[in-house]
N, C-alpha and C positions, 0 to 999 in steps of 0.2 A: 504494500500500500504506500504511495509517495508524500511526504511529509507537506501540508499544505502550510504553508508562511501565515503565522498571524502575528506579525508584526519586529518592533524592534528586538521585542525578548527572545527570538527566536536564535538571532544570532549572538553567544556571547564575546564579549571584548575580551580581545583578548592585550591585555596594559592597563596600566591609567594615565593618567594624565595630570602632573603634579603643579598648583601654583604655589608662588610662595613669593610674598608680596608686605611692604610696608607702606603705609598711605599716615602722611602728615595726619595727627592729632587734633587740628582744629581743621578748616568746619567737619567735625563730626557728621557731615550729610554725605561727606565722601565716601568714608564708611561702611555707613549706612547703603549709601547705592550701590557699593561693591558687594556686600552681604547680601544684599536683595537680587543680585545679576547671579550670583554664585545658588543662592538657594532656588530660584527659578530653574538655575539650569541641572539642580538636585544633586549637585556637590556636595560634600561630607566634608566636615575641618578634621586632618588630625592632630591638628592642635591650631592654636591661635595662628592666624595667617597664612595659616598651609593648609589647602583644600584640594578633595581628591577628586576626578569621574575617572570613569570607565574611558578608556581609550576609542576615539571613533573620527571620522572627520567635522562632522557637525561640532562635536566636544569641544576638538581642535579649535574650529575656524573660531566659538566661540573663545574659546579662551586666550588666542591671542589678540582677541579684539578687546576683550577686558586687560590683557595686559597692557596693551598701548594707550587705551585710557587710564590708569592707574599712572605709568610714567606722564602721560598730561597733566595729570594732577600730582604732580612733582613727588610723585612715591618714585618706590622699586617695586622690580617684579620679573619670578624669571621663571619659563615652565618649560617643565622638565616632565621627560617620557621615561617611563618603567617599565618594564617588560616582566620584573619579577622584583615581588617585595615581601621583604620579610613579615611574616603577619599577614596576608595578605584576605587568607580566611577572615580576621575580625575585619578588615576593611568591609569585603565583601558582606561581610553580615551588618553591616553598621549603615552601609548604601539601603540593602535590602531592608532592616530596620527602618530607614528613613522615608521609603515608598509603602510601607507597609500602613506605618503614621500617616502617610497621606491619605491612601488609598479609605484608610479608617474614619479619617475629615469627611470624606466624599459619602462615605456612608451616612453620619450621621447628619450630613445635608440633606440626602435624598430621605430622610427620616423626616427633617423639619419639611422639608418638601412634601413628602406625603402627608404631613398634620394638615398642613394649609390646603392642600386639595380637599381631605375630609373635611375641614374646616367650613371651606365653599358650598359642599353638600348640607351640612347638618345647618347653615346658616340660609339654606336656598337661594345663593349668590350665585346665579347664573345667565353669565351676562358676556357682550364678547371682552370686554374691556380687563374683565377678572380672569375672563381664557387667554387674552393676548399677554398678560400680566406675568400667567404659568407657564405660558409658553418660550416664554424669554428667561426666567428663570431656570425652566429644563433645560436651554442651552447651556445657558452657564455654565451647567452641570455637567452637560457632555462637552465642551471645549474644554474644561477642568479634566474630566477623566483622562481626555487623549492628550493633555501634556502631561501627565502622571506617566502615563502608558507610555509613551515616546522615551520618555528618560526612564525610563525601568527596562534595567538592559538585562535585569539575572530572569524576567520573571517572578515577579516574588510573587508567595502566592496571596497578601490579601487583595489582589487583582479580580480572583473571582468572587468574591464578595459583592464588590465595588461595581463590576461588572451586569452583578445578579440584581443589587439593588438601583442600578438608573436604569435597569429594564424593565422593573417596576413601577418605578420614576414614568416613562413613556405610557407602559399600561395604564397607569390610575389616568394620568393626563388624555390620554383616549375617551375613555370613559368620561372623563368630566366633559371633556369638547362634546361627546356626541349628544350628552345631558342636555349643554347649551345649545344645541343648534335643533334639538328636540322640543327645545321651551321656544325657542326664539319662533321654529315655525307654532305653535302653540297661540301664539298672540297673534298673531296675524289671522 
């Protein structure tokens, strides 16, 4: 039977891709924006200023682009490929750790997601303006999942959780639209 591709966990990295980076002390918004470019792109620190991914060229391309802006902002910065690192197993699990915590976020959205759907029902709030409302919200939800999914390069597995619950997500939302467009012809 031929193995069909679901995505980036299919293939693993095989390296990482090491920064290691000092950025001037004040405005602390530098900081700040580099920790936020690192954790978007599901980086792991192994310690203060040294943050790791999975070797790939996306990785890459990102991370010499955060280096050259961190030298704009009159830091240091220098990355470094590994092919083999000591430890490599806790790295590995501390990556997966850290998409596992996402993937777990994503769940209990589509929880609060599903309240405010039932919520719609038990309130008889059906209306397109309350559909267009959830509907933009469920995207959220799947633009979220698939940059989760995209940087989750082991597969880990709270994926299928994550997975199982914005398909539930989609269900109840089905349901509530046909409700709506059930009532809407209703009044007419």
């Amino acid at each position: 039977m031929p193995h069909q591709s679901q995505g980036p966990a299919d293939t693993v990295p095989v390296g990482w891709l090491l920064l290691i980076y000092r950025i001037p002390s004040e405005p602390t918004r530098l900081r700040a924006a580099v920790w936020r470019r690192l954790k978007g792109l599901g980086a792991i620190y192994l310690q203060n200023s040294v943050a790791a991914l999975p070797a790939g060229t996306a990785a890459e391309r990102a991370l010499r682009k955060l280096h050259h802006e961190i030298i704009e902002m009159s830091g240091t910065a220098l990355l470094l490929t590994a092919t083999t690192l000591l430890g490599e197993a806790d790295i590995r699990a501390d990556f997966q750790a850290a998409r596992d915590d996402e993937y777990e976020e994503i769940v209990d959205k589509c929880q609060d997601f599903l309240a405010g759907i039932e919520k719609e029902f038990v309130a008889e709030h059906f209306s397109f303006a309350e559909l267009e409302e959830n509907e933009v919200d469920h995207q959220k939800l799947v633009r979220w999942l698939a940059k989760v999914t995209a940087r989750d390069a082991f597969g880990t597995p709270g994926r299928e959780a994550a997975d199982e619950a914005l398909a539930h997500c989609g269900e109840e939302l089905e349901r509530y639209a046909a409700r709506v467009y059930a009532e809407q012809t209703d009044v007419r």
